[in-house]
N, C-alpha and C positions, 0 to 999 in steps of 0.2 A: 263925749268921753265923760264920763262917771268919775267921781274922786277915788275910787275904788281902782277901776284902771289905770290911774297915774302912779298908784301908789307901788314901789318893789314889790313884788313877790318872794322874794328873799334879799337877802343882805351879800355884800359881793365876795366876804370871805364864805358863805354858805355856799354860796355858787363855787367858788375854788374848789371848798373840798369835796362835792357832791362830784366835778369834773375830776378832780382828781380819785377818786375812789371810782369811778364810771369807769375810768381808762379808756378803753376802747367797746363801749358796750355793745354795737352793729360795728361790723367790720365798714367803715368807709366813713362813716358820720360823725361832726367833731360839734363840742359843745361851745357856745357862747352864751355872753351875757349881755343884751342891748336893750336899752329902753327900758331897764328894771326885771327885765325878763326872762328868762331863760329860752336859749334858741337852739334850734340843731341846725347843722349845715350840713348837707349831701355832701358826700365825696366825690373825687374829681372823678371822671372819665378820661379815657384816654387823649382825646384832642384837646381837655383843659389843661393835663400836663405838658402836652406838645405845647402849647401859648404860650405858658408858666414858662420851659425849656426854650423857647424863643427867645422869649424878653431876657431872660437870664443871660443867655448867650449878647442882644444887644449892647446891655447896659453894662458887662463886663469886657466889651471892645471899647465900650466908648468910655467907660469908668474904673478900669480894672482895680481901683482901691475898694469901691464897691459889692456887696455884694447883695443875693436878693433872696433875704433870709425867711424862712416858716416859724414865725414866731407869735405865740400870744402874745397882745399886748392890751395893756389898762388902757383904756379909755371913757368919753364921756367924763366931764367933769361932776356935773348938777347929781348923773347916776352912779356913777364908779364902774362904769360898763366893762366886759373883755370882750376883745374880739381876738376873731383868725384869721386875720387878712391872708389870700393865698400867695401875698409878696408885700415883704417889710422891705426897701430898698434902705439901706444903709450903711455906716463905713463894715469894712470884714470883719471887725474885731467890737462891735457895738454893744453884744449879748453877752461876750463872753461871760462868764459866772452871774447871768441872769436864772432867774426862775421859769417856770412854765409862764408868766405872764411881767411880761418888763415893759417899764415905763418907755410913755413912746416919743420923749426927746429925740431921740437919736438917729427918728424915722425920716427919712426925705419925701419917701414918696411909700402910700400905700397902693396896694393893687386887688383889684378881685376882677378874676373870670367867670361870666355869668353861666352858673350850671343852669340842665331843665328841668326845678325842681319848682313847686307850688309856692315857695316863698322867696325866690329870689327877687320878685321885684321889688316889697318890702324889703327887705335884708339890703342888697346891693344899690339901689337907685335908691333907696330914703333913709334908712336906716342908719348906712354904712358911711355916706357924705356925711351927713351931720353927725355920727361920733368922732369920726378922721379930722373935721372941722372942729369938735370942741377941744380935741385933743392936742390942735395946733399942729396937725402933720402939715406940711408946703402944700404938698401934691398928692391928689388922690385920681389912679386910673382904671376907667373901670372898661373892660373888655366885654363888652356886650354881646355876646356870641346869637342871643334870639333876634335884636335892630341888625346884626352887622355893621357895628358900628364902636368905636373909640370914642370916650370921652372922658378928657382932662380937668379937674377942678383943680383950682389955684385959690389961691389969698384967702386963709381962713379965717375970718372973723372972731373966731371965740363963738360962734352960734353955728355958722352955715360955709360955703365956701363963696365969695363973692365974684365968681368966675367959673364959665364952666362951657369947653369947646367940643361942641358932638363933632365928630367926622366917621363919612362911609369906610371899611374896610378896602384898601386900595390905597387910599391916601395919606401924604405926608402929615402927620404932628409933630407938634414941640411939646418936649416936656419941661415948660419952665423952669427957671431956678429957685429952688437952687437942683435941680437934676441938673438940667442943663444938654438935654441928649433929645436930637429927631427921629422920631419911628416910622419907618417904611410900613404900610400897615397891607400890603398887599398879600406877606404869608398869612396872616391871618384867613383868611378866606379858605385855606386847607382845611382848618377844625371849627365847621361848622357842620351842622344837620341839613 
């Protein structure tokens, strides 16, 4: 890496209002900011909203104060990163009179479903731990849709998560606390390729 590549490419209030003036510029693709960088993210397909509408469904039996909100949020401390997590799990009333991008105290647990796009292993497997991790979210779950597979990061350092439980789709997880809810992980196996 060149000092050139470390360095932003823009500034993170640049980034806002570039996103905000974008709006929706391809119907499906939403903007983020990671690593100093500007990133697009693929829009979901049908079986990543079926996921999304799964876990929602779980985590509102087992948590009904809960809920599991589409929210940007500020992350990355060292960057001033944003992200689109496809689930901010937090209390129902966390955002209220937030912006397009709200600080992410309030987040328990972040979530991303893995689309089949050319950057999601960057974006979601490296990326997205370690801003979730600088940002001090508990819990980050990431729905693997191309391993078939669930994996749980816990205890965020302030750098990295220092915890992190893969499991096959089929099988029981916990979602640490502070969630505090186990995921049957056997629907998941419906929306995959």
């Amino acid at each position: 890496m060149t000092a050139s590549d470390d360095r932003p490419q823009m500034l993170p209030e640049q980034f806002e209002e570039f996103a905000r003036r974008a709006a929706h510029p391809v119907e499906g693709l939403r903007l983020e900011f990671l690593g100093g960088k500007p990133r697009v993210k693929a829009g979901p397909d049908g079986d990543h909203g079926r996921a999304l509408q799964w876990l929602t469904r779980v985590c509102m039996q087992a948590r009904p104060e809960l809920w599991l909100h589409d929210q940007g949020l500020k992350v990355q401390a060292y960057r001033a990163g944003r992200a689109r997590p496809d689930g901010a799990l937090a209390d129902s009333e966390a955002f209220v009179g937030a912006g397009e991008w709200a600080e992410p105290e309030p987040v328990l647990m972040a979530v991303e479903v893995t689309s089949y796009d050319a950057d999601t292993d960057r974006r979601d497997r490296a990326d997205k731990p370690r801003a979730y991790a600088e940002s001090g979210i508990p819990v980050y779950l990431l729905i693997d849709r191309a391993s078939c597979e669930v994996t749980v990061y816990a205890r965020p350092d302030g750098v990295r998560y220092e915890h992190a439980h893969t499991v096959p789709f089929g099988r029981k997880v916990e979602l640490p606390s502070p969630v505090g809810i186990t995921l049957e992980t056997e629907p998941l196996k419906n929306w995959v390729r």
